[in-house]
HTML snippet that shows the backbone in 3Dmol.js (N, CA, C, O; Angstrom):
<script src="https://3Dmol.org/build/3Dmol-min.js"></script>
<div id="view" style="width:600px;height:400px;position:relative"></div>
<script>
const pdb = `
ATOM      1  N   UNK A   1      38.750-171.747  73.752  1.00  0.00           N
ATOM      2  CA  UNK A   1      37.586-172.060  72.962  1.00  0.00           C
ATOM      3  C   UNK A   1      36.349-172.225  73.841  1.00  0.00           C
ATOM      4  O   UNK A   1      35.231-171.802  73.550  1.00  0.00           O
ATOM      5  N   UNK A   2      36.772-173.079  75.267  1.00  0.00           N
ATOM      6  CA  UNK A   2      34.962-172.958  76.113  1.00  0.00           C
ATOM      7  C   UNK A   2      34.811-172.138  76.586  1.00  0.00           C
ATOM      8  O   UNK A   2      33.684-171.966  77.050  1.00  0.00           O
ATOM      9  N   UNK A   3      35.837-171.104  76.779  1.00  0.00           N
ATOM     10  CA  UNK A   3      35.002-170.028  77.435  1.00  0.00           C
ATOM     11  C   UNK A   3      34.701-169.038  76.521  1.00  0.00           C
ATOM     12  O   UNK A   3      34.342-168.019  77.110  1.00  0.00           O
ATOM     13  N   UNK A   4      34.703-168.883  74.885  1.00  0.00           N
ATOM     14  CA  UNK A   4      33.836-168.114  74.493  1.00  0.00           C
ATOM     15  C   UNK A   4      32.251-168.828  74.323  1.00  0.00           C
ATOM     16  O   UNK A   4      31.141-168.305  74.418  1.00  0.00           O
ATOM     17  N   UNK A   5      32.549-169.866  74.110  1.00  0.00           N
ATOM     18  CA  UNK A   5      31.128-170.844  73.927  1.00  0.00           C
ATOM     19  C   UNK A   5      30.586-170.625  75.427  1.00  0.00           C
ATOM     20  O   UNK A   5      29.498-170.057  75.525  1.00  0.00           O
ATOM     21  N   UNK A   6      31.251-171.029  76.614  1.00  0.00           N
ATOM     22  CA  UNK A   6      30.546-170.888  77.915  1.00  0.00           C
ATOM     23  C   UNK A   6      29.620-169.170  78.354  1.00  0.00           C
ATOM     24  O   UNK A   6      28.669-169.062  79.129  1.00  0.00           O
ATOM     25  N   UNK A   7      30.321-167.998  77.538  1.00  0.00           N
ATOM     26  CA  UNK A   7      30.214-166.767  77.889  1.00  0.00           C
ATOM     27  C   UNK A   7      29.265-166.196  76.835  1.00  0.00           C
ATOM     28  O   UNK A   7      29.156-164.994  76.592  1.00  0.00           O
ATOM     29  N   UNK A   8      28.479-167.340  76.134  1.00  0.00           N
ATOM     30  CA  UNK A   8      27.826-166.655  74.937  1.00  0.00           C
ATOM     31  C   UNK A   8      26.257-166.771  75.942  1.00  0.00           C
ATOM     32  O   UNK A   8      25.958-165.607  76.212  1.00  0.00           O
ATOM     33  N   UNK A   9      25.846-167.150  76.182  1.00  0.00           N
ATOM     34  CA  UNK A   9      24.501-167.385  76.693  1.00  0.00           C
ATOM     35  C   UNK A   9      24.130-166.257  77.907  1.00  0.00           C
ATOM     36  O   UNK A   9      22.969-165.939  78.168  1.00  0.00           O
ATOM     37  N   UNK A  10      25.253-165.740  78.563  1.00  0.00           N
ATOM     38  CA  UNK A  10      25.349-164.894  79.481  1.00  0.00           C
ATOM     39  C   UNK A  10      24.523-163.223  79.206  1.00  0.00           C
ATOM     40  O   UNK A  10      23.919-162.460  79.960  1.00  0.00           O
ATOM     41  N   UNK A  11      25.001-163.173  77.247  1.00  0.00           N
ATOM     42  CA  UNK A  11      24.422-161.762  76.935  1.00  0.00           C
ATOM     43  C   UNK A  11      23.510-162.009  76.076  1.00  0.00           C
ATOM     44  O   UNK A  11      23.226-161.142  75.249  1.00  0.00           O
ATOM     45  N   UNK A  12      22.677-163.583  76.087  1.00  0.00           N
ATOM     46  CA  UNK A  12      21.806-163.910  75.802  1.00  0.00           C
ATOM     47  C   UNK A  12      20.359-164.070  76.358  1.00  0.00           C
ATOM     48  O   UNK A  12      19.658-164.937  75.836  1.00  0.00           O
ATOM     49  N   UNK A  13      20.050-163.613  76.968  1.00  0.00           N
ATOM     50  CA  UNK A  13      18.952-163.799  78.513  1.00  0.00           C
ATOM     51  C   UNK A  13      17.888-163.471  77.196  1.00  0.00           C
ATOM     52  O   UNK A  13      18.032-162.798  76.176  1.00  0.00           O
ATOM     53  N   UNK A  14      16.699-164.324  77.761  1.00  0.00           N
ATOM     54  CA  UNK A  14      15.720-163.850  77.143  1.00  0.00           C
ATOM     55  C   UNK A  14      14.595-163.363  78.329  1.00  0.00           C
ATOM     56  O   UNK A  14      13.498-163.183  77.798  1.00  0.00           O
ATOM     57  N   UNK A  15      14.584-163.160  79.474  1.00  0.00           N
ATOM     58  CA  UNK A  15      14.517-162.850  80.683  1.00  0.00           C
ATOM     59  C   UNK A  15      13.251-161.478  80.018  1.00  0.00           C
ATOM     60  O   UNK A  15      13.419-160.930  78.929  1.00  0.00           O
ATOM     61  N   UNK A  16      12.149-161.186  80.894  1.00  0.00           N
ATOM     62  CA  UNK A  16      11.397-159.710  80.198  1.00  0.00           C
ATOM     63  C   UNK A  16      11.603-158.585  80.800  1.00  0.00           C
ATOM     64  O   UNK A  16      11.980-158.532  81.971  1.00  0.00           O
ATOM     65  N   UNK A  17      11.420-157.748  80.205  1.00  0.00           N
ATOM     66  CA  UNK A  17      12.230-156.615  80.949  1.00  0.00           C
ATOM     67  C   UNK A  17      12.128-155.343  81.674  1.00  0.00           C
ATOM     68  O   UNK A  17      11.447-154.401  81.269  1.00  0.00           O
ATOM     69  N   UNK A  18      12.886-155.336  82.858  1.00  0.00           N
ATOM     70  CA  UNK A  18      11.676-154.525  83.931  1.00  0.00           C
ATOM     71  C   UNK A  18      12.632-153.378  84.165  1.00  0.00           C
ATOM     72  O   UNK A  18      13.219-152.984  83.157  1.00  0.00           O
ATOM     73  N   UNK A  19      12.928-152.699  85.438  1.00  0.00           N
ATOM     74  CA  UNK A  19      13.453-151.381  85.711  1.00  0.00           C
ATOM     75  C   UNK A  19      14.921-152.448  86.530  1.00  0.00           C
ATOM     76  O   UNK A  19      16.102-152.119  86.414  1.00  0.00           O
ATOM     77  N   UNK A  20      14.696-153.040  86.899  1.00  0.00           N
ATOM     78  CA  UNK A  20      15.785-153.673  87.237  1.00  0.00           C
ATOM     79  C   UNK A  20      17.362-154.126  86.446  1.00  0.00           C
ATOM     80  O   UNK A  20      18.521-154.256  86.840  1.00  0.00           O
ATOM     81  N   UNK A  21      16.483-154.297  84.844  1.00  0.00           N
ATOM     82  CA  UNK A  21      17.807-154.880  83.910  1.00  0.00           C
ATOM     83  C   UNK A  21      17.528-154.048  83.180  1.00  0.00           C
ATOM     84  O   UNK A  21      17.396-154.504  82.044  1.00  0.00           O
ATOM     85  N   UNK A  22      17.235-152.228  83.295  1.00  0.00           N
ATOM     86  CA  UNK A  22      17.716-151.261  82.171  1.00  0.00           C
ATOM     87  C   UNK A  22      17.970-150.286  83.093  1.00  0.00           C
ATOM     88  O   UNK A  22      17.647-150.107  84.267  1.00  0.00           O
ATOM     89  N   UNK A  23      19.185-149.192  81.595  1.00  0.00           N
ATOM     90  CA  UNK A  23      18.912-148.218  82.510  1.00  0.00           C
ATOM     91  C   UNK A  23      18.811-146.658  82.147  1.00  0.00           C
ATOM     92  O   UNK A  23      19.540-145.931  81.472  1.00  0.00           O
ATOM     93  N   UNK A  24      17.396-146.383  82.994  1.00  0.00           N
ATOM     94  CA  UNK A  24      16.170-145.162  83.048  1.00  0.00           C
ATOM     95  C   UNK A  24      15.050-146.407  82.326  1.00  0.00           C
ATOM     96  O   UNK A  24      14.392-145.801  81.480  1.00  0.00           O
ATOM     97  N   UNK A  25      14.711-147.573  82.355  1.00  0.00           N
ATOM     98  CA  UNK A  25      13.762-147.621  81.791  1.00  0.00           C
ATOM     99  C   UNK A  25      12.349-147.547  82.847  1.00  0.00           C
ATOM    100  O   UNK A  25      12.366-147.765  84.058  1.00  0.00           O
ATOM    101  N   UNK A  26      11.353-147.240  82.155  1.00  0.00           N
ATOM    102  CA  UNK A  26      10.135-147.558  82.575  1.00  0.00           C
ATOM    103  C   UNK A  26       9.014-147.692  82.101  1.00  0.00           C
ATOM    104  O   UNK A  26       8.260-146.815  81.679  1.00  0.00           O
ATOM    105  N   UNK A  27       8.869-148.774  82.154  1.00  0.00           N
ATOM    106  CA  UNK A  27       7.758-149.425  81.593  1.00  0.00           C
ATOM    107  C   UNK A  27       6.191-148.867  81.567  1.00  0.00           C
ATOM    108  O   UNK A  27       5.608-148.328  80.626  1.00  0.00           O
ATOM    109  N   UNK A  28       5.816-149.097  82.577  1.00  0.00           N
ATOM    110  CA  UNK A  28       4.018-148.263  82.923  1.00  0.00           C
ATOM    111  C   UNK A  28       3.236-148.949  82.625  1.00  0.00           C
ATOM    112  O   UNK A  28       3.741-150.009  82.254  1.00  0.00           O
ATOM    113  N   UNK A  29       2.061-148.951  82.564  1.00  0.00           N
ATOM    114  CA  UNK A  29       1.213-149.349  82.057  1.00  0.00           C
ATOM    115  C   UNK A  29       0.178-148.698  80.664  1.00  0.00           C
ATOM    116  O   UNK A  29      -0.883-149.170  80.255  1.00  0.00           O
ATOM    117  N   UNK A  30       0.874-147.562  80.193  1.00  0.00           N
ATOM    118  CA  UNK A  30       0.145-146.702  79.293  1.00  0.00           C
ATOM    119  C   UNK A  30      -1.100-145.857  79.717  1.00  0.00           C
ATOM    120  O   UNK A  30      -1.715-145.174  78.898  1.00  0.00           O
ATOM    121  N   UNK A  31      -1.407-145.929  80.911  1.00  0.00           N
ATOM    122  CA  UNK A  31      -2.767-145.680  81.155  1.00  0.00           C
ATOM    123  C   UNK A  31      -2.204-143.818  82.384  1.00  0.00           C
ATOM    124  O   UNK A  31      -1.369-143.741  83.285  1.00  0.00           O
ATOM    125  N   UNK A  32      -3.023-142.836  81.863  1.00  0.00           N
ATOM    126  CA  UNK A  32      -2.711-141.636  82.025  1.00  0.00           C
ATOM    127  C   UNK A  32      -3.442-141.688  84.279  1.00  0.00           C
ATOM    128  O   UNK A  32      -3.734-142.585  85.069  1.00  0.00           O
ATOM    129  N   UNK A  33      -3.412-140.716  84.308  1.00  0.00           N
ATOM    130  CA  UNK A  33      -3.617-140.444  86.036  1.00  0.00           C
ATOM    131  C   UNK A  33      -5.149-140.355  85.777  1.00  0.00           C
ATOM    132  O   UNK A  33      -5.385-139.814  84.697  1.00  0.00           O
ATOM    133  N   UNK A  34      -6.404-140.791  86.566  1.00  0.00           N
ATOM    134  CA  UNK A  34      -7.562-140.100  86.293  1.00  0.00           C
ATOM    135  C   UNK A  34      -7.986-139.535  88.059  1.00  0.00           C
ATOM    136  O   UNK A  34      -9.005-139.620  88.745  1.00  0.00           O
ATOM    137  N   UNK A  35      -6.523-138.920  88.293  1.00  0.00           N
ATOM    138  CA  UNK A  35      -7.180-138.453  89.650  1.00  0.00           C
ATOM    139  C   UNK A  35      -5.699-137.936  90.475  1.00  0.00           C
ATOM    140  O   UNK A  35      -4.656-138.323  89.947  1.00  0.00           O
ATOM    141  N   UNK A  36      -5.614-137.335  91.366  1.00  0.00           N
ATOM    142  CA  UNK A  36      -4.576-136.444  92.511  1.00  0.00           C
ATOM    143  C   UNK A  36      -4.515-137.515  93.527  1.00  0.00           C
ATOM    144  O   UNK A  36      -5.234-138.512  93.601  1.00  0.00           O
ATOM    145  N   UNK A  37      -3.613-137.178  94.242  1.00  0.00           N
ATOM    146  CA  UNK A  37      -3.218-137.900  95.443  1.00  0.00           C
ATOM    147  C   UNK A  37      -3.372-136.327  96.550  1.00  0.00           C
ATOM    148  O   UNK A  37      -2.926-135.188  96.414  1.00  0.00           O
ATOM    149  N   UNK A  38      -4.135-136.919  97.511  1.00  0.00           N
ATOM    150  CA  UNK A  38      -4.405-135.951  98.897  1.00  0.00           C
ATOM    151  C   UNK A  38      -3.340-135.395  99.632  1.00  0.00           C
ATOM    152  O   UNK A  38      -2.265-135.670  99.100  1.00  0.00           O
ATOM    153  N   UNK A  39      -3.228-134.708 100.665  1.00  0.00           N
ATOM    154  CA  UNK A  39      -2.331-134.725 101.576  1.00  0.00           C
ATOM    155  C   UNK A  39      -2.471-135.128 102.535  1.00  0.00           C
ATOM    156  O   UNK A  39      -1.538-134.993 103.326  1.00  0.00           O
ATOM    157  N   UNK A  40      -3.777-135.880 103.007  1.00  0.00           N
ATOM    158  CA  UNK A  40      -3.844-137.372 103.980  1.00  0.00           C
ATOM    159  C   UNK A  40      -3.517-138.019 103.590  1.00  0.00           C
ATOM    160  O   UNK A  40      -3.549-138.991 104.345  1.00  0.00           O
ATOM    161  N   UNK A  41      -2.821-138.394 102.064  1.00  0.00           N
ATOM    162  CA  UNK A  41      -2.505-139.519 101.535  1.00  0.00           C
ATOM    163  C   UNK A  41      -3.287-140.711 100.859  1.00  0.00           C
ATOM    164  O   UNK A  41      -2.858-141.785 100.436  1.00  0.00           O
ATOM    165  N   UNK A  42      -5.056-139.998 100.898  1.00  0.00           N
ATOM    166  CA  UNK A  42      -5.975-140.391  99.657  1.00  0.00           C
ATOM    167  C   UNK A  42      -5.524-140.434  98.154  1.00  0.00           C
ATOM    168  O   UNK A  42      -4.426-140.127  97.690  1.00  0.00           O
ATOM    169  N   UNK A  43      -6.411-140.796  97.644  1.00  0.00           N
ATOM    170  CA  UNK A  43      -6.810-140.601  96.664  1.00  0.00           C
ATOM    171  C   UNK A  43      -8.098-140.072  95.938  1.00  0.00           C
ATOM    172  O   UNK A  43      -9.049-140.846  95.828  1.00  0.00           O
ATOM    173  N   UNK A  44      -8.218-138.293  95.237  1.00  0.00           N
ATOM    174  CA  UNK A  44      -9.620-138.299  94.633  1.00  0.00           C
ATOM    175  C   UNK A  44      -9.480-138.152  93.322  1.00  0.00           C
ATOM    176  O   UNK A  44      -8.691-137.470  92.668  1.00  0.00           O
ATOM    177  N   UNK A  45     -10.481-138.991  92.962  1.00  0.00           N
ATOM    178  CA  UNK A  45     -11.116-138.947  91.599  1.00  0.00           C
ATOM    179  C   UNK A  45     -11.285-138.184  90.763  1.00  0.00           C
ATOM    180  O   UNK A  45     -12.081-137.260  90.927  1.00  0.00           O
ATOM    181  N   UNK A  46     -10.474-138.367  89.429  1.00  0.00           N
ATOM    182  CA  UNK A  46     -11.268-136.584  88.763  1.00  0.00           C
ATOM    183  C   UNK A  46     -12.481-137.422  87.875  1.00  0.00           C
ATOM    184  O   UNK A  46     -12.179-137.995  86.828  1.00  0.00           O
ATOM    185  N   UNK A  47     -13.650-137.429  88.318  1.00  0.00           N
ATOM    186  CA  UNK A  47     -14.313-138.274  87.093  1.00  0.00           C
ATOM    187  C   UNK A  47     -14.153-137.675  85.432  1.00  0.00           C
ATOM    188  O   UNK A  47     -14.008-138.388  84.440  1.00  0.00           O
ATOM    189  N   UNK A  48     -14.198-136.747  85.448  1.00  0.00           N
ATOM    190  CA  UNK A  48     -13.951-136.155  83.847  1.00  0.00           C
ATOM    191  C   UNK A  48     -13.076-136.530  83.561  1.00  0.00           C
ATOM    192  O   UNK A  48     -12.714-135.916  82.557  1.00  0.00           O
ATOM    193  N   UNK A  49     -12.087-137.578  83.957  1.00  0.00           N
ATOM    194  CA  UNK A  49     -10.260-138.129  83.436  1.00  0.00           C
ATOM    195  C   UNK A  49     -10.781-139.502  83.638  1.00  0.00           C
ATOM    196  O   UNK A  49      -9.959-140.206  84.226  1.00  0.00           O
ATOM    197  N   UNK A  50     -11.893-140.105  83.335  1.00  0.00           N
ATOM    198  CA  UNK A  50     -12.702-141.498  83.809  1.00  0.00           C
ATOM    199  C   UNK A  50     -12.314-141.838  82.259  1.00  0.00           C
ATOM    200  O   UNK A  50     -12.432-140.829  81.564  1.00  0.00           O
ATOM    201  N   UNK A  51     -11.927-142.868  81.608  1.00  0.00           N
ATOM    202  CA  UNK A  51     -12.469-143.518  80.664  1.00  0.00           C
ATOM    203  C   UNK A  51     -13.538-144.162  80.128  1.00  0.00           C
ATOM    204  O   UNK A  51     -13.274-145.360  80.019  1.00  0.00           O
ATOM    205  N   UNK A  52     -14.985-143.804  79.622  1.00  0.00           N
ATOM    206  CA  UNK A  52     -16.076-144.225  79.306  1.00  0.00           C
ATOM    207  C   UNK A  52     -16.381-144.790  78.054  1.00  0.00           C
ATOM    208  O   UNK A  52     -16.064-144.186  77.029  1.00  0.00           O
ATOM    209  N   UNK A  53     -16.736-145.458  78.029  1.00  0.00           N
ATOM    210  CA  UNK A  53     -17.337-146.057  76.450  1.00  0.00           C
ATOM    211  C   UNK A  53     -18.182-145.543  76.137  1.00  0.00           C
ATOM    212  O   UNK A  53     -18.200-144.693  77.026  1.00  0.00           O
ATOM    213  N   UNK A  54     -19.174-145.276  75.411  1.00  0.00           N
ATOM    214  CA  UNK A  54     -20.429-145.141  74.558  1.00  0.00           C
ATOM    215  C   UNK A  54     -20.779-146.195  73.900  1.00  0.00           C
ATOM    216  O   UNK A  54     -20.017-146.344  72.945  1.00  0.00           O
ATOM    217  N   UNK A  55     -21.684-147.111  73.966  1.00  0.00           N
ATOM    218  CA  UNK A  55     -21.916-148.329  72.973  1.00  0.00           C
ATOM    219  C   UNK A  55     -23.431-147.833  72.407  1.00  0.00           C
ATOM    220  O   UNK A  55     -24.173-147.303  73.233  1.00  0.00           O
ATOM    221  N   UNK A  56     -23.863-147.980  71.138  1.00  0.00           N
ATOM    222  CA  UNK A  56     -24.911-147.669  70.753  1.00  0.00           C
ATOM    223  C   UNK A  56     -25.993-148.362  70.702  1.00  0.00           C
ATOM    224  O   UNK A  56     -25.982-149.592  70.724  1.00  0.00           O
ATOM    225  N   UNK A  57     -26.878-147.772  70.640  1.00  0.00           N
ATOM    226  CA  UNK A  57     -28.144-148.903  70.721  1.00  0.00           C
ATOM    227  C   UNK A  57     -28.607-149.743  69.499  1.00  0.00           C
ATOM    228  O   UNK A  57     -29.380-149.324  68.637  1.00  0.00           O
ATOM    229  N   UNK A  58     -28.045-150.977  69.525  1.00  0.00           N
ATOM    230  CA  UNK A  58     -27.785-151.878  68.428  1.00  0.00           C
ATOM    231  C   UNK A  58     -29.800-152.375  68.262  1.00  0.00           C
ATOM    232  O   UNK A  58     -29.801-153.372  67.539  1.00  0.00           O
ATOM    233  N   UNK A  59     -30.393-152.238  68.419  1.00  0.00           N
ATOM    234  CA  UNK A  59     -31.821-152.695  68.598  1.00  0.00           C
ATOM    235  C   UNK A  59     -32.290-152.978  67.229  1.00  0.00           C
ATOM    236  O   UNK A  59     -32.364-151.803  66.866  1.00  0.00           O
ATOM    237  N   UNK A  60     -32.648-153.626  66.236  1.00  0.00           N
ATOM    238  CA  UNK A  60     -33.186-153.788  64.867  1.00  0.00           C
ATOM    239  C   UNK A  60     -32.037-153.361  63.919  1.00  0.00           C
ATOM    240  O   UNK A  60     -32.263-152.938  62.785  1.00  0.00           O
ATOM    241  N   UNK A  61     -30.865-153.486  64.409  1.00  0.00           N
ATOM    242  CA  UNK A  61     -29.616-153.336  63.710  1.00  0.00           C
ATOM    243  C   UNK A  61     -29.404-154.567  62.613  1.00  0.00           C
ATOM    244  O   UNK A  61     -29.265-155.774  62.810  1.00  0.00           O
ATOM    245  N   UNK A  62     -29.432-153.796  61.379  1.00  0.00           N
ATOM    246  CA  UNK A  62     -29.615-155.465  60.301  1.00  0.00           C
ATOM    247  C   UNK A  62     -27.913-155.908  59.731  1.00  0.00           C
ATOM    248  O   UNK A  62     -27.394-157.013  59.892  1.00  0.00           O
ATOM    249  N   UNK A  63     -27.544-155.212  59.334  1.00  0.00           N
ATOM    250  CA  UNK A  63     -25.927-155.654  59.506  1.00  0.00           C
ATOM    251  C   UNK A  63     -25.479-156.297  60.531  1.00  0.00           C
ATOM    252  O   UNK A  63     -25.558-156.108  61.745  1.00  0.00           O
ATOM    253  N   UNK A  64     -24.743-157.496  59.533  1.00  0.00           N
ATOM    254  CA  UNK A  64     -23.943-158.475  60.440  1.00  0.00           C
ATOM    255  C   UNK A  64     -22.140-158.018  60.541  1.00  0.00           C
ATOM    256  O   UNK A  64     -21.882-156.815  60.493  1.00  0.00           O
ATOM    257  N   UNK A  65     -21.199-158.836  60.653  1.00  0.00           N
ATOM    258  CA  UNK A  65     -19.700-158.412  61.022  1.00  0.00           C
ATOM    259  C   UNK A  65     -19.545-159.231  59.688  1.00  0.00           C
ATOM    260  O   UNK A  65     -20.289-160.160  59.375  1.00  0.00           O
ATOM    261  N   UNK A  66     -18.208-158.651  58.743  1.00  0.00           N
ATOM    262  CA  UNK A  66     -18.011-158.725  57.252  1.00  0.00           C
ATOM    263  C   UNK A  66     -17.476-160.121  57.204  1.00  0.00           C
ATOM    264  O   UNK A  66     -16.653-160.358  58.088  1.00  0.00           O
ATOM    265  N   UNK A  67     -17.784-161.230  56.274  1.00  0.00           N
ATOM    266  CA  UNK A  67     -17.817-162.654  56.087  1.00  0.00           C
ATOM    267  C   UNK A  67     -17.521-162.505  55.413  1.00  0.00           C
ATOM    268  O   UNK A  67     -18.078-161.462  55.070  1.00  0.00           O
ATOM    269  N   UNK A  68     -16.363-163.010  54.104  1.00  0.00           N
ATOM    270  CA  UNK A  68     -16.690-163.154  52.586  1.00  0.00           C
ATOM    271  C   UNK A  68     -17.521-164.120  52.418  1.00  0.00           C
ATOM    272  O   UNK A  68     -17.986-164.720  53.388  1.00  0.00           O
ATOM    273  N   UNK A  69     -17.749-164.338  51.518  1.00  0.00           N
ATOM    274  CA  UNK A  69     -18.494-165.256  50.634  1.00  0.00           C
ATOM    275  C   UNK A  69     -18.108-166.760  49.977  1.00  0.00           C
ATOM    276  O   UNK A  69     -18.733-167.762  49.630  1.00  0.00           O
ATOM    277  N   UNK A  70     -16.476-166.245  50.021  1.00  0.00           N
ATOM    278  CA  UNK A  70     -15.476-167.646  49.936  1.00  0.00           C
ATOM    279  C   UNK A  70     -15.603-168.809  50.905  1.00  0.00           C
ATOM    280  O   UNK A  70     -15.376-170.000  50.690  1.00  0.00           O
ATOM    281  N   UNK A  71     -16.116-168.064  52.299  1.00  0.00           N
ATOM    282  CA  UNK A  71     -15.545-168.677  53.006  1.00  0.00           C
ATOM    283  C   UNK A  71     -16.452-169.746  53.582  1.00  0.00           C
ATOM    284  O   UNK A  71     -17.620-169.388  53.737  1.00  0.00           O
ATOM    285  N   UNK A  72     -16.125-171.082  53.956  1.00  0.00           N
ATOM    286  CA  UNK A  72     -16.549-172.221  54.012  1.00  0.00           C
ATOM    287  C   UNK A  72     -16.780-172.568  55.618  1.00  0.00           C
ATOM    288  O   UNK A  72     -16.020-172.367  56.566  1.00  0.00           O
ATOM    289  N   UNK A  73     -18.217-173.214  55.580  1.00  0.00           N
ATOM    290  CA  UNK A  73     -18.465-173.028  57.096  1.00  0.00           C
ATOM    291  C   UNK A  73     -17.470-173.858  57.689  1.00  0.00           C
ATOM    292  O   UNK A  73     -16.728-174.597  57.042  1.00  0.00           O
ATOM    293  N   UNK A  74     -17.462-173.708  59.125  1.00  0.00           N
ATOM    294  CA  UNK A  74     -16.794-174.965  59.953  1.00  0.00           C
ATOM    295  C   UNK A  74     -17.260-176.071  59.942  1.00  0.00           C
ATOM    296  O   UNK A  74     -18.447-176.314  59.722  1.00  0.00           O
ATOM    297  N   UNK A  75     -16.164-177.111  60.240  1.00  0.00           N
ATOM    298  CA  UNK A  75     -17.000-178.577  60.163  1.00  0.00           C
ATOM    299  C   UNK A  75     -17.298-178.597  62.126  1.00  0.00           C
ATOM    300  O   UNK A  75     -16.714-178.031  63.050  1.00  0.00           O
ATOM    301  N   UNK A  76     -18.159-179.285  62.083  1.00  0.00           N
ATOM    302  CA  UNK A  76     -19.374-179.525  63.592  1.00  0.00           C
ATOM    303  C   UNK A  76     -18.339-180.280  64.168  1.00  0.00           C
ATOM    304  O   UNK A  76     -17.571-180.759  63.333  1.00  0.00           O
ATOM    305  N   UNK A  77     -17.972-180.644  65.864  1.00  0.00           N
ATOM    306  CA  UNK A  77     -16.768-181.101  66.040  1.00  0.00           C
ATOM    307  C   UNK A  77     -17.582-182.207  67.239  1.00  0.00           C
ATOM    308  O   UNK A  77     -17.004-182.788  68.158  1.00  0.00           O
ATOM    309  N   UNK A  78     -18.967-182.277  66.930  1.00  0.00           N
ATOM    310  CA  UNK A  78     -19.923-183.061  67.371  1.00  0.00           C
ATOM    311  C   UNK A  78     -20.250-184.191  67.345  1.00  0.00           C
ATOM    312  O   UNK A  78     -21.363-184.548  66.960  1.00  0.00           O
ATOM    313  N   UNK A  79     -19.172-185.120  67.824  1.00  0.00           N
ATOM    314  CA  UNK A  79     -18.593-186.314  67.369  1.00  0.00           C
ATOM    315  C   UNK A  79     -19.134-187.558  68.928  1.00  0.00           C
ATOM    316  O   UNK A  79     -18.805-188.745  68.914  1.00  0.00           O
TER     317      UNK A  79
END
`;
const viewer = $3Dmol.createViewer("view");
viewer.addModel(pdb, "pdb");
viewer.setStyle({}, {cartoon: {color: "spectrum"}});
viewer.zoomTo();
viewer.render();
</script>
């Protein structure tokens, strides 16, 4: 009886999970190459594989971000 109770926690790990405790896994980071590796063993840049934003020019922009109308201000915590 204790050693199924002792042997239950064993295939229980809540441990996170890397290349070490799977197997073929790999994780990454999601993020694609934006550049070659040299044969000095640099690194160059492809800037066209750059990730850029565009943010627009918000200047006399009259819309605010969507609020209902239900909703009840905060109380001031200005105590």
């Amino acid at each position: 009886m204790f050693g199924v109770i002792r042997a239950l926690p064993r295939g229980s790990s809540r441990l996170p999970m890397s290349a070490k405790r799977g197997h073929n896994y790999y994780k990454g980071t999601g993020t694609g190459a934006m550049g070659r590796h040299t044969k000095q063993g640099g690194y160059k840049i492809d800037w066209n594989r750059v990730r850029t934003f565009v943010v627009p020019d918000l200047e006399g922009f009259s819309l605010g971000p969507y609020v209902s109308r239900k909703t009840t201000p905060p109380k001031s915590s200005t105590q």
